[in-house]
C-alpha positions in Angstrom: -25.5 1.8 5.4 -28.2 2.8 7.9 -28.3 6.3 7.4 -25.7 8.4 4.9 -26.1 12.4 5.5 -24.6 14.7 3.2 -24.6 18.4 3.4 -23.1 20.8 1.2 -19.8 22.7 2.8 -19.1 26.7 1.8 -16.5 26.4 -0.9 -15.9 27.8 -3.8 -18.1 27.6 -7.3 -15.5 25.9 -9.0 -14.5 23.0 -6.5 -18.3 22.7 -5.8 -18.8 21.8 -9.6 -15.6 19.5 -9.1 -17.1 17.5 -6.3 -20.6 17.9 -7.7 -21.0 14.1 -7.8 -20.6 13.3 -4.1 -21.8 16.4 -2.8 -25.3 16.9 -2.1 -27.8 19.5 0.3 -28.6 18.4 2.9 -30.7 15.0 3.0 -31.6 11.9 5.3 -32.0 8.3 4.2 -33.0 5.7 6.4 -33.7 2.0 5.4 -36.1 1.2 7.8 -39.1 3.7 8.7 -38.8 1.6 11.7 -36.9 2.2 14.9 -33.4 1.2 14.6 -32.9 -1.9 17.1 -29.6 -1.8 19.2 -27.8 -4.8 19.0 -26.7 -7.2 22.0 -23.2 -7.0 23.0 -22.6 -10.7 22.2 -24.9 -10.9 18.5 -22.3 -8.0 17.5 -19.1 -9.7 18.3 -19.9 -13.0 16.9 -21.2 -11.2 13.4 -17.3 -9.5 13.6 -15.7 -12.5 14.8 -16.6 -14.2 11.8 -15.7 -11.4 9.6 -12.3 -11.4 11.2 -11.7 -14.6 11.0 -13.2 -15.4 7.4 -11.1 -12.3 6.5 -7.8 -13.8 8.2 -8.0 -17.0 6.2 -8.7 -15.6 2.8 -5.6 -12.9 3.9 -3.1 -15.9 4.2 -4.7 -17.5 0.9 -4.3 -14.4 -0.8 -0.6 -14.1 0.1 0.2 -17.4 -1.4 -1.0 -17.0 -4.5 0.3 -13.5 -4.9 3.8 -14.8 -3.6 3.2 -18.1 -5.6 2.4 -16.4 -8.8 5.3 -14.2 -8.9 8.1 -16.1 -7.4 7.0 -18.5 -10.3 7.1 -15.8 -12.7 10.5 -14.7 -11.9 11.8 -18.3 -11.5 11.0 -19.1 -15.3 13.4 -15.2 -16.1 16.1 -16.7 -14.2 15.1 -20.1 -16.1 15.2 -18.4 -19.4 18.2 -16.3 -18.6 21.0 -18.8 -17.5 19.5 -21.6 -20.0 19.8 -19.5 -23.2 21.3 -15.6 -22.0 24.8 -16.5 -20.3 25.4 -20.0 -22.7 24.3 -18.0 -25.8 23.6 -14.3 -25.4 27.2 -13.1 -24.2 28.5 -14.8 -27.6 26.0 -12.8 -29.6 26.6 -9.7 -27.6 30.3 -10.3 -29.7 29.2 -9.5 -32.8 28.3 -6.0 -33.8 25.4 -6.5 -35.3 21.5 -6.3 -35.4 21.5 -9.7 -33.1 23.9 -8.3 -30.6 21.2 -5.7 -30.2 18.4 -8.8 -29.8 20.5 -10.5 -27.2 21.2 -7.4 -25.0 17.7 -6.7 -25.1 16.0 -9.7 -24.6 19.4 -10.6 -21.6 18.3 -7.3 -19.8 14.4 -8.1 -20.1 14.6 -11.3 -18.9 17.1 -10.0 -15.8 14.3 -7.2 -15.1 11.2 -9.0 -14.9 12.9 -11.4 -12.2 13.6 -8.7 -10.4 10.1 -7.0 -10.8 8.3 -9.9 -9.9 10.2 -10.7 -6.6 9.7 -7.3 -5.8 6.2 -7.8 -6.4 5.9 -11.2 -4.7 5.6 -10.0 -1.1 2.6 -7.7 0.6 3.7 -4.7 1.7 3.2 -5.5 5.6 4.8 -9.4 5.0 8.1 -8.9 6.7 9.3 -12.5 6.8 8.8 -13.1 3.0 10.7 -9.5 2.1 13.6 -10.7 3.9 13.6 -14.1 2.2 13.0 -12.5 -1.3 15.9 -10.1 -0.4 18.2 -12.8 0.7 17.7 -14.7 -2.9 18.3 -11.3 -4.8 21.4 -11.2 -3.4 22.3 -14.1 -3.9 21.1 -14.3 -7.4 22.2 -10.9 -8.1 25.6 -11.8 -7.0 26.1 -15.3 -9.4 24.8 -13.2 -12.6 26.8 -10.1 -11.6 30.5 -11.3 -11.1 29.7 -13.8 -13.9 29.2 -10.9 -16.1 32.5 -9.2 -14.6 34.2 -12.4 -15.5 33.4 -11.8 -18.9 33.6 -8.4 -19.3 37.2 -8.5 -18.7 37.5 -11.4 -20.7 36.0 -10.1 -23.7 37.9 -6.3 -23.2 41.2 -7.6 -22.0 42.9 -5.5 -23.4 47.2 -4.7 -22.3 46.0 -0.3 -22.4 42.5 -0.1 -22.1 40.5 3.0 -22.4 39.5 5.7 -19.4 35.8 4.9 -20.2 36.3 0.9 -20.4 37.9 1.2 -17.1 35.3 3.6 -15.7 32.8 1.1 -16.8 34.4 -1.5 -14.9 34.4 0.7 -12.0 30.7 1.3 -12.0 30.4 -3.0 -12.0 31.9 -3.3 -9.4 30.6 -0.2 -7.3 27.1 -1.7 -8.5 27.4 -4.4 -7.0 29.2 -3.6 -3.5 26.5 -1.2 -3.2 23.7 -3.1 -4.3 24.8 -6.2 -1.2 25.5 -3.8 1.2 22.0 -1.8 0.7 20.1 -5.4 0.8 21.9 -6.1 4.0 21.2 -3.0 5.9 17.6 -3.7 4.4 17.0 -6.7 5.8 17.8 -5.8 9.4 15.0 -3.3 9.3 12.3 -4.4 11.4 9.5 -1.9 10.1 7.5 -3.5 7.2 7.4 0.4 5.6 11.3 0.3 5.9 11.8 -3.1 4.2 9.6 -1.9 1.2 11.5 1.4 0.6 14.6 -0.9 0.9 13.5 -3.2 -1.7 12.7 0.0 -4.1 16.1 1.2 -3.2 17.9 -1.9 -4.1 16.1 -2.1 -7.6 16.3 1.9 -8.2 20.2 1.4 -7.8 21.0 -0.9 -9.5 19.1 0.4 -12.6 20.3 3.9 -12.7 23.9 2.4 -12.1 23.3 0.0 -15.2 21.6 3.1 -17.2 25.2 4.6 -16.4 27.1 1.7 -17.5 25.4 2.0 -20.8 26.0 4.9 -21.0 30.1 4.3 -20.4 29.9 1.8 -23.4 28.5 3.6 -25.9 30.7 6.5 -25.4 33.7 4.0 -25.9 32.1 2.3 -28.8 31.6 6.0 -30.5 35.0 6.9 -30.2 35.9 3.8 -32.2 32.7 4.9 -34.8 30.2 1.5 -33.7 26.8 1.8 -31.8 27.5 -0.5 -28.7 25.1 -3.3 -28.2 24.8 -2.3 -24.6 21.9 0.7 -25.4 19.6 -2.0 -26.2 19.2 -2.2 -22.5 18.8 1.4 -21.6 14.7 1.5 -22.6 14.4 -1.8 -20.5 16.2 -0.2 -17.5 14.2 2.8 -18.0 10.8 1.5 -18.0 11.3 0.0 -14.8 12.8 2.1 -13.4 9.8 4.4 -13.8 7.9 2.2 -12.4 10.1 1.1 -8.9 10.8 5.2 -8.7 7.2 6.1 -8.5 5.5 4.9 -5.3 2.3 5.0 -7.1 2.9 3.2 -10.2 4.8 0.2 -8.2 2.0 -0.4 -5.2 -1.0 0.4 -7.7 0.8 -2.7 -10.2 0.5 -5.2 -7.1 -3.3 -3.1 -6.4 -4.3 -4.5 -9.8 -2.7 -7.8 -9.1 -4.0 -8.4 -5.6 -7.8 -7.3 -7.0 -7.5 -9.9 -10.1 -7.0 -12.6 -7.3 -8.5 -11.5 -4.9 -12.0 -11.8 -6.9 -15.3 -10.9 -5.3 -16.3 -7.9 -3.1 -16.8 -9.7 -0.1 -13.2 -11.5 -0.1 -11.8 -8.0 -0.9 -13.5 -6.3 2.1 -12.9 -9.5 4.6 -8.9 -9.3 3.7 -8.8 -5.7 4.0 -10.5 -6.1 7.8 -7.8 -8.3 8.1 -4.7 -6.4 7.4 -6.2 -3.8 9.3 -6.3 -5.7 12.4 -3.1 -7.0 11.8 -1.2 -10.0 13.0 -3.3 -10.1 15.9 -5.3 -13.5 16.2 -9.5 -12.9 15.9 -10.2 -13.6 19.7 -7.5 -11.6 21.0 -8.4 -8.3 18.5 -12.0 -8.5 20.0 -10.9 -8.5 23.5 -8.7 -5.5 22.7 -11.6 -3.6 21.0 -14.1 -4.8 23.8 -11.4 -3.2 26.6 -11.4 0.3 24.5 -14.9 0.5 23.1 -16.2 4.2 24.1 -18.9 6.6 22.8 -20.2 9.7 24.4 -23.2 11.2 24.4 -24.8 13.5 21.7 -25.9 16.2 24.4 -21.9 16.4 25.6 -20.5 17.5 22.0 -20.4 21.5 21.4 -19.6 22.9 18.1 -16.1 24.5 20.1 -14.7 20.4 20.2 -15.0 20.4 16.3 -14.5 23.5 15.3 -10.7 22.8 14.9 -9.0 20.1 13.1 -6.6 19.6 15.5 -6.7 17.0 18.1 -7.5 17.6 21.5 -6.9 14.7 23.7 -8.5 15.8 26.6 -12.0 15.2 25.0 -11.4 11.9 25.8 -12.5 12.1 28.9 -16.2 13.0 28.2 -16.4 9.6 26.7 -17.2 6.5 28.4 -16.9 3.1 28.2 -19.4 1.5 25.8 -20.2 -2.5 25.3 -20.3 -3.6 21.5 -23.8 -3.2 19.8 -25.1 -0.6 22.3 -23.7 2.1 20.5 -26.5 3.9 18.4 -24.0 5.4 15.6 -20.6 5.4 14.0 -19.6 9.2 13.0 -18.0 8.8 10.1 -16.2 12.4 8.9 -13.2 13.8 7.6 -11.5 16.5 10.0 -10.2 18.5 6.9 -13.8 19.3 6.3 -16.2 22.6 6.4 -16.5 22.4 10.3 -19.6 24.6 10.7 -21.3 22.5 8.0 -21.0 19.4 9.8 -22.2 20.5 13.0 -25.1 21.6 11.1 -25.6 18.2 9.6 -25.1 16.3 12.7 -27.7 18.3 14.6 -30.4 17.9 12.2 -29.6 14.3 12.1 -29.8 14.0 16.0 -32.9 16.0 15.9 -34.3 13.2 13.6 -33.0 10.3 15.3 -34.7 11.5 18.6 -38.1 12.0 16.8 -38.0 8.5 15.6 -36.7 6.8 18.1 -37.8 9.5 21.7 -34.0 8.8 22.7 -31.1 10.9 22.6 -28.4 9.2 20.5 -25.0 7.8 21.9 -22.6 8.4 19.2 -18.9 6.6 18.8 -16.8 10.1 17.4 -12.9 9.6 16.8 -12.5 12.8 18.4 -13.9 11.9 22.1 -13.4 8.1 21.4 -9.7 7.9 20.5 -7.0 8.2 22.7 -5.2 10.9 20.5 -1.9 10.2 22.6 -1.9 6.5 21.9 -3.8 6.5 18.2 -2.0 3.3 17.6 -3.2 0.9 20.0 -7.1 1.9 18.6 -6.8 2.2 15.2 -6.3 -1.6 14.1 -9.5 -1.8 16.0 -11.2 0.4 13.9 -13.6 -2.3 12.1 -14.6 -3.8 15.2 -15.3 -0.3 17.1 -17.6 0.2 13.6 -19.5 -3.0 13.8 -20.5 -2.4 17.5 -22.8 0.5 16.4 -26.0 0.2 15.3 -25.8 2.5 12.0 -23.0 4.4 10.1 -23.4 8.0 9.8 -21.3 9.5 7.1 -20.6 13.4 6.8 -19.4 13.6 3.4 -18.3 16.8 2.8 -15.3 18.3 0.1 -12.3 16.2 1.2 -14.3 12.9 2.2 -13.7 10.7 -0.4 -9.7 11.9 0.0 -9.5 10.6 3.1 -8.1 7.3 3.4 -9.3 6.4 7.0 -13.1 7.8 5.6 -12.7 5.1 2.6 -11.9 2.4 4.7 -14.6 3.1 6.9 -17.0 2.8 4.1 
């Protein structure tokens, strides 16, 4: 970073001994005493053009191993399950015993982690592969499901069998017409957010259903004074559950998995400028970027244009089109921060800049830079509009390091 500035926003004692650690007075750090040299247009595309590109490689690397490792993983539960569950387990699950509870446990752990790792296998913007892992759930759902049915009314045929046994039944087979049809609908989705919240819903179903199915059992199995082996699977079904319910927990289990594999620093931050550009191909990113790269001029912005965090798209226009590398700084801010303090910050850094370098800086702000009624079509080219600055300026106030779009711009 060229030049970080930090200035201290009015809040509150409390929340300014909370953020004490990124929260500084007011201070200027340059790395050169020199003046900054604006880069040429085409030196500043082929540095990002490289990035991009480097990035999009180790991007598709990174997907198969992720996709690799897990599918593997949940190959060897299926493995494990149909070799020694279904030939061996249901007859254990017969006996009302202390290895009827071993089987049921060690059946329902096996049939959890494939369904944890496929859920895993897949990044969440890789639409293809969440269709295709969707499509062999089903299918594999449906072979182990109505096999189980098979046997379930096998094992309890009985000529008058109980309200609860036949409840239990019920919920089976609502499971599983419910479980298809949700997949289904899924898979026609053609947002990568929607197919993701499809896949959690799919999994979240079918556990609560199977909680509730244990639950059926063991009411039966009281009545006749036994403990049903069934509750063995109810703390298996629960810990994942807790884990598919919680957005949190199930992204930040693939976070940790993506960042063992993905390995060092610089692979992390080239794959991460690649998801953010997207599907897009290097070349046609950085003619996109090139088309929309503005900045306006310090002198034009008045504390009235930030003084609200709401967007104003008609500052827009007191931005002009900019090529890469002749823009002298990135403004880096969060719009939920102290808006008086910032404009204090940012005029005695552009009272600086000018001392040191006699000119008066052009700055890229999101504010006057982005179209605000078309966000979408700039954003993804976000890295690129940052590497065609000279320096990053970051105004790190109370809410900066809360800010997702402020993180990824560090």
């Amino acid at each position: 970073l060229s030049h970080i500035l930090m200035f201290t926003p009015r809040i509150s004692s409390r929340d300014a001994c909370v953020g004490s650690i990124s929260i500084g007075c007011a201070s200027l750090a340059s790395t050169s005493p020199t003046q900054v040299r604006r880069r040429e247009s085409g030196e500043s595309e082929r540095v990002v053009l490289a990035l991009m590109t480097h990035g999009q490689r180790r991007l598709q690397l990174l997907r198969w191993r992720i996709g690799a490792g897990c599918v593997s993983l949940a190959v060897l539960s299926a493995v494990l399950y149909y070799a020694w569950a279904v030939p061996v387990g249901y007859d254990m699950r017969q006996h009302w015993g202390t290895d009827a509870f071993v089987a049921s446990f060690a059946m329902e752990t096996l049939f959890c982690c494939r369904m944890l790792f496929l859920y895993l296998a897949p990044l969440p913007d890789d639409i293809c592969f969440m269709r295709v892992i969707l499509g062999v759930e089903v299918a594999s759902f449906l072979s182990c499901q109505l096999q189980m049915l098979a046997w379930h009314y096998a094992l309890h045929h009985q000529p008058d069998p109980t309200t609860v046994l036949r409840l239990a039944r019920f919920s089976r087979s609502i499971r599983i017409s419910v479980v298809v049809l949700i997949a289904f609908r899924t898979m026609c989705q053609t947002q990568a957010t929607s197919l993701r919240a499809g896949m959690r819903m799919v999994l979240n179903v079918y556990l609560v259903l199977n909680m509730l199915e244990d639950v059926l059992f063991a009411v039966d199995s009281f009545r006749e004074g036994r403990i049903a082996p069934h509750l063995a699977e109810f703390p298996v079904d629960a810990v994942l559950l807790s884990i598919s319910w919680s957005h949190v927990l199930s992204e930040g289990v693939q976070a940790k998995l993506r960042r063992c594999l993905e390995g060092r620093r610089a692979v992390a931050s080239a794959t991460g400028v690649a998801c953010l550009v997207g599907g897009l191909p290097p070349r046609q990113a950085l003619v996109q970027a090139r088309d929309r790269f503005r900045c306006v001029p310090a002198a034009g912005i008045a504390y009235e244009h930030i003084a609200s965090n709401v967007p104003r798209p008609e500052l827009y226009a007191l931005s002009t089109a900019c090529k890469l590398g002749r823009c002298d700084a990135f403004i880096s801010h969060s719009w939920h921060d102290d808006a008086e303090a910032k404009w204090e910050a940012l005029s005695v850094w552009r009272l600086g800049f000018c001392e040191e370098n006699l000119w008066d800086p052009t700055l890229w702000f999101d504010k006057f830079c982005i179209n605000q009624n078309c966000i979408e079509v700039d954003l993804p080219c976000l890295p690129i509009f940052l590497s065609g600055c000279s320096r990053l300026v970051v105004l790190c106030g109370a809410t900066y390091l809360s800010r997702l779009w402020c993180i990824i711009e560090i």
